[in-house]
Every structure is written in C-alpha cells, then in structure tokens.
C-alpha positions as CSV (number, residue, x, y, z in Angstrom):
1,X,0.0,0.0,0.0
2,X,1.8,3.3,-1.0
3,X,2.3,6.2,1.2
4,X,-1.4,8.8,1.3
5,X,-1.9,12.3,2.5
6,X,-4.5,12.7,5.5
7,X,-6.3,15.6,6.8
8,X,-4.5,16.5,10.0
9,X,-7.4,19.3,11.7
10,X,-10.4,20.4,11.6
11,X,-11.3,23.2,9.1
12,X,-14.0,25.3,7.5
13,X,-14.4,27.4,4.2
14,X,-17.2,29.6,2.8
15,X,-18.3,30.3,-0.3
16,X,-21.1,32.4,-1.5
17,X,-23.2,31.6,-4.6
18,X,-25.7,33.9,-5.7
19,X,-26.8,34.8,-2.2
20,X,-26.5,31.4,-1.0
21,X,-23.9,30.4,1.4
22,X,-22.1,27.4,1.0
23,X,-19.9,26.3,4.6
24,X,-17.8,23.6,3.8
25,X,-16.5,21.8,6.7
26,X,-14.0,19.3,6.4
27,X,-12.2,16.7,9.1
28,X,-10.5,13.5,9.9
29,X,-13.0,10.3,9.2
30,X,-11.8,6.8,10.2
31,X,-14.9,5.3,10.6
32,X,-19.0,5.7,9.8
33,X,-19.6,6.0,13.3
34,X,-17.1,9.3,13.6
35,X,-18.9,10.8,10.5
36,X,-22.3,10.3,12.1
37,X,-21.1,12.4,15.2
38,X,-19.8,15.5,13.5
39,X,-23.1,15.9,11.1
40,X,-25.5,15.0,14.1
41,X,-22.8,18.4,16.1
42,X,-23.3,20.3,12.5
43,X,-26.9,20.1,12.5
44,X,-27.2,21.1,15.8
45,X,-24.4,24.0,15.0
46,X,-27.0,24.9,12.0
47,X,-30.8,24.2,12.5
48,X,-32.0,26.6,10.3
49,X,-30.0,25.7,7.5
50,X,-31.4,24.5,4.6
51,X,-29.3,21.4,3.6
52,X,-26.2,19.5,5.6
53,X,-24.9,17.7,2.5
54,X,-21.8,15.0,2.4
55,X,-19.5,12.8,1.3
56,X,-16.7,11.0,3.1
57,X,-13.8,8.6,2.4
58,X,-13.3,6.8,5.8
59,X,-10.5,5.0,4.7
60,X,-7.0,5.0,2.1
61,X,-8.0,6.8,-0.8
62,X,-7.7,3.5,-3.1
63,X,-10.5,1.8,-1.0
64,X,-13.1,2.0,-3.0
65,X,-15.5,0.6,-0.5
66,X,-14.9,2.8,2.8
67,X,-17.0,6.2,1.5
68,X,-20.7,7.9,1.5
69,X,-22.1,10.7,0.4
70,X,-26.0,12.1,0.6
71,X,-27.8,14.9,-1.0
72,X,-30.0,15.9,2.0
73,X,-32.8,17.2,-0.6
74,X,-30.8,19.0,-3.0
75,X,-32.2,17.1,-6.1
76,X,-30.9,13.9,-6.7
77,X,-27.1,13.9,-7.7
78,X,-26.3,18.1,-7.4
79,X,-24.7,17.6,-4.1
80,X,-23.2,14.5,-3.0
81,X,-21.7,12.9,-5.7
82,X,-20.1,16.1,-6.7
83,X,-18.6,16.1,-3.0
84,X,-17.1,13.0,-3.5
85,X,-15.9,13.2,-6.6
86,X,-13.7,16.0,-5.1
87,X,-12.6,14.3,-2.2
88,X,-11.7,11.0,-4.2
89,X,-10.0,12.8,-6.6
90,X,-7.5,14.9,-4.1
91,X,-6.2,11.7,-2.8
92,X,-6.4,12.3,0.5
93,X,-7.2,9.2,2.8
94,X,-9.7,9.2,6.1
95,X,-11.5,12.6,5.4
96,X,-15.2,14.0,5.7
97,X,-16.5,17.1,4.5
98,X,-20.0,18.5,5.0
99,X,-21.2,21.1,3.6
100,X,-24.0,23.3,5.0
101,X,-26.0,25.5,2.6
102,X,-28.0,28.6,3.8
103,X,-30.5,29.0,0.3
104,X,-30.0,33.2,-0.5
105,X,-33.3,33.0,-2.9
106,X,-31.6,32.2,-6.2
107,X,-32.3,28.9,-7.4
108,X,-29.1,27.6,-8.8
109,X,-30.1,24.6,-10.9
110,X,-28.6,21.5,-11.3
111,X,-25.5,22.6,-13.2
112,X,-25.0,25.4,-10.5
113,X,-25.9,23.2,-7.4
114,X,-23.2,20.6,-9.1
115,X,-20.5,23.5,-9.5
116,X,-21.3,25.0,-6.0
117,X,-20.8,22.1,-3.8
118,X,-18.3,20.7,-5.6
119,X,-16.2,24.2,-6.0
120,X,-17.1,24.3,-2.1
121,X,-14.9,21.1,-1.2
122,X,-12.5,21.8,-3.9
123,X,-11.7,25.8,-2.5
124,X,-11.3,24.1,0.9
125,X,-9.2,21.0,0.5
126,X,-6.8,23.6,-1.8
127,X,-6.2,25.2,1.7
128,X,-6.3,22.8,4.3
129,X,-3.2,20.9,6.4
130,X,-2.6,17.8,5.3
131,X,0.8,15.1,6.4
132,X,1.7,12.1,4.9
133,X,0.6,8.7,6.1
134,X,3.3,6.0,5.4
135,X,1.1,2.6,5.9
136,X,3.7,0.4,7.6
137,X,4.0,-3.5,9.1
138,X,5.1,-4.3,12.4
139,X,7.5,-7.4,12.5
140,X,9.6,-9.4,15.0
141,X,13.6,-9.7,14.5
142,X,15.6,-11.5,16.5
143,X,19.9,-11.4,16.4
144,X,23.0,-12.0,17.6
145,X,25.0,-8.7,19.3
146,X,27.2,-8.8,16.4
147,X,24.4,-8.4,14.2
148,X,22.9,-5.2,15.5
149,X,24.4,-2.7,13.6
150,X,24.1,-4.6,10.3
151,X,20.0,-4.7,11.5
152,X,20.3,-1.0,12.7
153,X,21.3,0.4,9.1
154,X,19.2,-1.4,7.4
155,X,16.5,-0.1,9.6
156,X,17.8,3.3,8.4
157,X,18.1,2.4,4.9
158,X,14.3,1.2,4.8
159,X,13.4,4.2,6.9
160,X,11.8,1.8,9.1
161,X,11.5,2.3,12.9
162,X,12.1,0.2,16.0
163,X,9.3,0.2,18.2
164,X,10.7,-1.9,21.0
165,X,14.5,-4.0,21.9
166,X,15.1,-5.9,24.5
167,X,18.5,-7.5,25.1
168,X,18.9,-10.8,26.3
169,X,20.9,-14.0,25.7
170,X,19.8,-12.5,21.8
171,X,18.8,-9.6,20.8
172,X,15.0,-8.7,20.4
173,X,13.4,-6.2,18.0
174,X,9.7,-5.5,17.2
175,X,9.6,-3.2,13.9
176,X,7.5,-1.1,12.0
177,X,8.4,-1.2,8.6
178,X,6.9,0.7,5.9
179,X,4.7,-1.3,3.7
180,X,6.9,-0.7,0.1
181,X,9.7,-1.4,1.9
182,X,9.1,-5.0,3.6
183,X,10.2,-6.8,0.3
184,X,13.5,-5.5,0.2
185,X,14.2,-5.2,4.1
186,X,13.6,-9.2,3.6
187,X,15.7,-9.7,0.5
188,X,18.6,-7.5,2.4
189,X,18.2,-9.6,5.9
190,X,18.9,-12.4,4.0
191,X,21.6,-11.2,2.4
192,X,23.6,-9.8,5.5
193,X,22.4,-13.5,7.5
194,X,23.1,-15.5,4.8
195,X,20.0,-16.6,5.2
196,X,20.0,-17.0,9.2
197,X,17.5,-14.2,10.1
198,X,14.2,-13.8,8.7
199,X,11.2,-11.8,10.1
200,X,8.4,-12.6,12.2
201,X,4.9,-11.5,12.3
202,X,4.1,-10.0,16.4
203,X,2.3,-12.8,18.1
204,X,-0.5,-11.3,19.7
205,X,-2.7,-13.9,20.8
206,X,-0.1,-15.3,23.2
207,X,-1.3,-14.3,26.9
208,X,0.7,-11.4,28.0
C-alpha cells in the first residue's frame, strides 16, 4: 500500500453563490460511526440551514468501499456525488466534509448546485493541512550482538523504525516497517544473514 496524504485538523471554508452560502467543513474520518457524530454536532451547530450535504472517504483513498455521500434534498445527484468526486480525486485518505447551505433566494439549478458544492470542497481542500501517512508492518527480528548494527542500518536504509528491543541472551526487536519497503528489508536480511535471520509476524494472541 503506497504512502497517502491525510487531513490532519479540523477546518472550515465559505463560499457564496448567488446569495447562497455554502460552509464547507471538512475533518479526519476513520470510521462511519465518527462521520455520524460531527453531522449529528453540525446540524445542531446549523438548525436553520437548509441542507447538511456530504461525502466522506473513511479510509485509504484506493478503497473503494470505505465512503458515503448524501444529498440531503438538493435534487438527486447536485450535491453529494459532486462532494465526492472531489474528495476521491484529491487523494487524500480518512476525510469527511459537510457542507452546510444557507438558500439566498436564487435557485441555482442542477448545473449550478453541481458546480457549487463541488467548488465548495475543492476551495477548501486547496487550503487545508494535510501530512503524509506511510502505511507500515510491524514485525519481530531476532539477532546476535554482532548483528545489530548490520540490523540497525538497514532499519535506516528502509526508513523503518524500532518500536521496542530488549537484550537478552539475543537480541529482540519489534519493527514497524513501511509497507513498500518490507520486500526489500527481507531480501537484504537475507543477504547480510546469509540466510540466518528472517522476520516474524508480532504474536498477539499469546497471553501477556
């Protein structure tokens, strides 16, 4: 799974169209049930708006399966899909965005409804603060003394980290290692072994 940009606060842009106001809000989104929580605070926030439309990809931007969206009486396909069309196509992984409409007495139509919510996600997400998510494995090495500088430059090389050591009779490490990376930190630990190391997934159904 390659590396994904992620929303990292929350934010909010407005735009006005023809009277109307559009208030897009995006946020982080991991999961349905987080989604369901901001619109239920946003509708509160807003009672007498006249629409709280959405879309939302709750997971890495390739899942095609994690994601929503809802017109919330716009007419049918004006709001929503437009949403998410502009959050799929930005890239960015485990984001909502809800946008609340206050109607200014111009009706739009469906081209303009399509344009306005859709230019309302796009004008936000070109200024929000996003980092990059590296997706990474965690993995369980265990070496000689004389092997642990060999295992610490290749942890470097990878740009892998070492989440916990313990030093023994051997030498314990559990790794996180980024996902693009785990092929060739195998092929090297053979290499440098000869073929006496290998890696380990964490056991973690063993009482603790």
């Amino acid at each position: 799974m390659a590396s994904y940009p992620y929303i990292t606060n929350d934010f909010m842009h407005e735009t006005i169209v023809n009277r109307s106001r559009f208030l897009c809000y995006l946020f982080p989104c991991s999961d349905d049930s987080t989604f369901k929580s901001r619109l239920k605070q946003l509708q509160l926030e807003h009672p007498s708006a006249n629409h709280h439309c959405y879309a939302f990809v709750a997971g890495v931007p390739s899942n095609g399966q994690m994601y929503g969206f809802s017109d919330d009486g716009e007419p049918s396909g004006t709001a929503g899909k437009p949403m998410l069309a502009m959050l799929q196509g930005s890239d960015i992984g485990h984001i909502g965005a809800i946008v609340v409409r206050y109607f200014g007495g111009v009706k739009l139509g469906t081209g303009g409804l399509q344009r306005a919510y859709g230019g309302a996600v796009r004008e936000a997400l070109a200024l929000v603060e996003t980092a990059i998510k590296v997706p990474m494995s965690t993995r369980v090495l265990t070496c000689n003394y004389q092997q642990v500088k060999d295992i610490q430059h290749l942890v470097k090389q990878t740009e892998s980290e070492i989440s916990q050591e313990d030093y023994q009779e051997n030498v314990k490490f559990v790794l996180a290692i980024p996902d693009d990376q785990l092929k060739l930190f195998e092929q090297q630990l053979l290499t440098l072994s000869g073929g006496s190391l290998t890696l380990d997934k964490l056991d973690t159904d063993k009482p603790s």
